[in-house]
TIZARO-857888 format. One line per field, with one value per residue: residue number from 1; y, z, x of N, C-alpha, C, O, CB in turn. Coordinates in Angstrom, 2 decimals. Atoms other than C-alpha are relative to their C-alpha. Glycine has a CB too. Layout:
N
nr [NUM; ...];
n_north [Y; ...];
n_up [Z; ...];
n_east [X; ...];
ca_north [Y; ...];
ca_up [Z; ...];
ca_east [X; ...];
c_north [Y; ...];
c_up [Z; ...];
c_east [X; ...];
o_north [Y; ...];
o_up [Z; ...];
o_east [X; ...];
cb_north [Y; ...];
cb_up [Z; ...];
cb_east [X; ...];
END
This chain:
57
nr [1; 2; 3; 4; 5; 6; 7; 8; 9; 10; 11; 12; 13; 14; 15; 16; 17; 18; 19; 20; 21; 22; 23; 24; 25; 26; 27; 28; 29; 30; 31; 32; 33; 34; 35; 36; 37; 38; 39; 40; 41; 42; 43; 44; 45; 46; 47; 48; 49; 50; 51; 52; 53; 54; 55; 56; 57];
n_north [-1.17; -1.21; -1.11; -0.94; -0.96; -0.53; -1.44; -0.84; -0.64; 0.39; -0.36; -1.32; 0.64; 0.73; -1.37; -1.00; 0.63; -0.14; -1.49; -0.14; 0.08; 0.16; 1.09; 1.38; 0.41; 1.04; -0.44; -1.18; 1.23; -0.72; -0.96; 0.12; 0.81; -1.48; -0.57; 1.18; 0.19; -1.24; -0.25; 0.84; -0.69; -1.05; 0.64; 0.78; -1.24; -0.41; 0.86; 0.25; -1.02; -1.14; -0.65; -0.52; -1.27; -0.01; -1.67; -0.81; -0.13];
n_up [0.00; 0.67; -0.59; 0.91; -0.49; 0.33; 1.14; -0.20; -0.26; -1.31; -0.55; -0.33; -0.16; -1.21; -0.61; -0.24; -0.71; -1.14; -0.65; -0.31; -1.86; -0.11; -1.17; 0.95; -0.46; -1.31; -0.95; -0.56; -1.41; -1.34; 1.04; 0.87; -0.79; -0.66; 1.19; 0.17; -1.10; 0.29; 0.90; -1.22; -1.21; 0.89; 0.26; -1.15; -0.77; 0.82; 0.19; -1.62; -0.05; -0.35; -0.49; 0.53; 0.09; -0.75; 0.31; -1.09; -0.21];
n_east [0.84; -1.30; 0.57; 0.68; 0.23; 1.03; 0.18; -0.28; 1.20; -0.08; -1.31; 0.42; 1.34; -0.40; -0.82; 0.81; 0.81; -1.29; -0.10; 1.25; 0.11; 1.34; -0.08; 0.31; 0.93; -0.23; -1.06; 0.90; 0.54; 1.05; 1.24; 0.95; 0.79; 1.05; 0.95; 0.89; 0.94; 0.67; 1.18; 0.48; 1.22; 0.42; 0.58; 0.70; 0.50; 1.38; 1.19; 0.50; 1.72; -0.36; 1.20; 1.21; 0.16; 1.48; 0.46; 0.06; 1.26];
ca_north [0.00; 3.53; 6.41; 9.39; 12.74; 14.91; 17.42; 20.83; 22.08; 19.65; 20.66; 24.44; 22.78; 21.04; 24.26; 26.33; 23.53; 23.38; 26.98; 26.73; 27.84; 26.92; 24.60; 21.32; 20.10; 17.52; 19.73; 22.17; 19.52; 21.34; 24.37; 22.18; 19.95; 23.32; 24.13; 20.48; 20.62; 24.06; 23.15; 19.71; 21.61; 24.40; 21.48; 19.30; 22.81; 23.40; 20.07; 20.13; 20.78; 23.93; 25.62; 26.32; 30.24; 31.05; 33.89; 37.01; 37.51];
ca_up [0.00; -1.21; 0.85; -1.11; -0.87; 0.25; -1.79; -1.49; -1.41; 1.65; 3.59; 3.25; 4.56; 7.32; 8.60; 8.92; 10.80; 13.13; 13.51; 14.23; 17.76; 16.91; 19.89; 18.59; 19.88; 22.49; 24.08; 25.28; 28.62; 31.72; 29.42; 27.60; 30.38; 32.22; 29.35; 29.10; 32.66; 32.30; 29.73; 31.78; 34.98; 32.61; 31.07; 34.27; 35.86; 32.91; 33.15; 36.99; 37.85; 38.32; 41.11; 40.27; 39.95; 42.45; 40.87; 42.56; 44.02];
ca_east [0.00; 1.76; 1.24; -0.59; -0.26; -2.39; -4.16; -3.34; -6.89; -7.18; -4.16; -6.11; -9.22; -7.58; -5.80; -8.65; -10.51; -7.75; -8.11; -11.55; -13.07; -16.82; -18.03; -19.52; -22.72; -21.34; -18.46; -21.39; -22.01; -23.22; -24.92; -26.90; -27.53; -29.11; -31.27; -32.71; -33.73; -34.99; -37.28; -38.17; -39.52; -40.86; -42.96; -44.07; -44.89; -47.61; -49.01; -49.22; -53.20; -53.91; -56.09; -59.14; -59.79; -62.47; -64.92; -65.58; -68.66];
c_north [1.24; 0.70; 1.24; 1.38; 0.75; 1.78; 0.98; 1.06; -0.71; 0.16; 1.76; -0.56; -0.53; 0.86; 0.67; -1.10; -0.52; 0.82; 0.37; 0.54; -0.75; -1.07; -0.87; 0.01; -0.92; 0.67; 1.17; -0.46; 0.91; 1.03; -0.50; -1.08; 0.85; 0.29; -1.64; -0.33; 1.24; -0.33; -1.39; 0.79; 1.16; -1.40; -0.82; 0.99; 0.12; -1.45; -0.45; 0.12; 1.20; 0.39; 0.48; 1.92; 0.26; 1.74; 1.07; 0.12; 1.47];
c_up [0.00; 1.25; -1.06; 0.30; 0.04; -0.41; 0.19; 0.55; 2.02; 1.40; 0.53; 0.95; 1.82; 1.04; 0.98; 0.74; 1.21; 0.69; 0.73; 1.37; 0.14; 0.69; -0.73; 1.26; 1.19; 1.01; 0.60; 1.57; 0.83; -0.83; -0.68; 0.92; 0.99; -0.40; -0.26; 1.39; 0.18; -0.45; 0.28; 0.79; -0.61; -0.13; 0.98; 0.78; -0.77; -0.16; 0.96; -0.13; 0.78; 1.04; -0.58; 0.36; 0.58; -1.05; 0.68; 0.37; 0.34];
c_east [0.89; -0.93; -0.14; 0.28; -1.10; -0.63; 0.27; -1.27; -0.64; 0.62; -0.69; -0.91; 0.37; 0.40; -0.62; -1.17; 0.40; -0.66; -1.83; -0.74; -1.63; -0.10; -1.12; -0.80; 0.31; 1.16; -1.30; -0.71; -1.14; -1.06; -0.58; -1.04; -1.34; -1.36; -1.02; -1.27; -0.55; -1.03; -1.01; -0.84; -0.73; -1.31; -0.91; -0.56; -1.62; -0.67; -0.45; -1.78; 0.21; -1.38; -0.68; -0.06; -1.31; -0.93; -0.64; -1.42; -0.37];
o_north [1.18; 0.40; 1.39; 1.53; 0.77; 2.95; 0.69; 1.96; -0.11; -0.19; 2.25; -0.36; -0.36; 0.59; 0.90; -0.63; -1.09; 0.66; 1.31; -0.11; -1.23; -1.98; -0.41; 0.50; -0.91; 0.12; 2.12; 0.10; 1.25; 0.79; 0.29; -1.44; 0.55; 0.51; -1.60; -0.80; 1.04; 0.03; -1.32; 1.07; 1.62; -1.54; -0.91; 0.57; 0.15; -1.55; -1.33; 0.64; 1.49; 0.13; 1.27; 2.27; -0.01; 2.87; 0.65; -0.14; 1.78];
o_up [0.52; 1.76; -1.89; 1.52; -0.83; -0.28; 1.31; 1.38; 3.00; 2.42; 1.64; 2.02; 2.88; 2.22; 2.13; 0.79; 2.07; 1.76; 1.39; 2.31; 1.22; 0.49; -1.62; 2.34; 2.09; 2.09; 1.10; 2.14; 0.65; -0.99; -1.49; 0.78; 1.31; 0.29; -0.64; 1.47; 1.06; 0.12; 0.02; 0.49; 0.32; 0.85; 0.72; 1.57; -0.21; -0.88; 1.00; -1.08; 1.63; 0.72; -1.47; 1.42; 0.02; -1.30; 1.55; -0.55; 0.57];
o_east [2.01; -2.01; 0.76; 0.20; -1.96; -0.28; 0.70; -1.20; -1.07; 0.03; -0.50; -0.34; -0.23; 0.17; -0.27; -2.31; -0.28; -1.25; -2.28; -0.28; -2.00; 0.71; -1.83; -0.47; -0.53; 1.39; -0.71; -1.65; -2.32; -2.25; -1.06; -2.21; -2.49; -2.35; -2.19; -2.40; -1.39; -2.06; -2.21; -2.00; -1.39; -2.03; -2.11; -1.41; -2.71; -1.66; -1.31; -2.37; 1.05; -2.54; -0.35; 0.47; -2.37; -0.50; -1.40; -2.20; -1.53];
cb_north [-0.01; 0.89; 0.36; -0.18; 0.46; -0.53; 0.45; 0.14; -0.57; -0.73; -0.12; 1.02; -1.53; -0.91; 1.11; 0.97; -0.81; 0.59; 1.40; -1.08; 2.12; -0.04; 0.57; -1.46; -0.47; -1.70; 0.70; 0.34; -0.51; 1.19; 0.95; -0.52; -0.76; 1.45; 0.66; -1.34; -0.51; 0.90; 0.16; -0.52; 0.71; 0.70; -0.39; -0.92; 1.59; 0.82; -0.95; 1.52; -0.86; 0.94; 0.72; -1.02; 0.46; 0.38; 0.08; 1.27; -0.94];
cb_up [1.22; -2.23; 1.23; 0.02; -0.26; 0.92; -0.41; -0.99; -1.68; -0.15; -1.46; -1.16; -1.45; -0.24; -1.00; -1.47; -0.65; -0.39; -1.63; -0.23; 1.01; -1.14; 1.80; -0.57; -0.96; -0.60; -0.83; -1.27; 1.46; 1.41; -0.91; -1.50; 0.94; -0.39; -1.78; -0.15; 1.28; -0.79; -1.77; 0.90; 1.56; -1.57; -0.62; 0.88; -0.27; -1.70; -0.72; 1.28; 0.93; -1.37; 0.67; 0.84; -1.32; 2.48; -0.87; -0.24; 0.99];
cb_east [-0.96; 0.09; 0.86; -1.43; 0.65; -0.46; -1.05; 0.71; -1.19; 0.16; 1.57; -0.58; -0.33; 1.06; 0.25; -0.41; -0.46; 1.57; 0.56; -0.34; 0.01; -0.71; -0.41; 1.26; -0.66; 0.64; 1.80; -1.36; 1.67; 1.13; 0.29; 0.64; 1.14; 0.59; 1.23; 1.17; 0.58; 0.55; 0.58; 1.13; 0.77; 1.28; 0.65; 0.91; 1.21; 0.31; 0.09; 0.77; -1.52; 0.34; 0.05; -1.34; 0.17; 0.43; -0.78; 0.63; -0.36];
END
């Protein structure tokens, strides 16, 4: 098996994905874990029952 070189256009490609800072969906841990249980008790809150609304007399 030869070893290949690789492309030049790839090599740019590779560089600048290096250089990258944009945070990827799974390195985002605790802050996304926050936001899941946020929107959890958000949700079980609105499907609690709700007191009844007495009307005024």
């Amino acid at each position: 098996m030869s070893k290949t070189k690789t492309p030049r256009w790839m090599k740019s490609i590779l560089a600048e994905a290096a250089r990258s800072e944009a945070q990827m969906p799974w390195a985002r841990g605790a802050c996304r874990a926050a936001m899941i249980a946020r929107r959890a008790a958000a949700e079980a809150a609105s499907r609690a029952p709700q007191r009844p609304v007495l009307a005024a007399r």
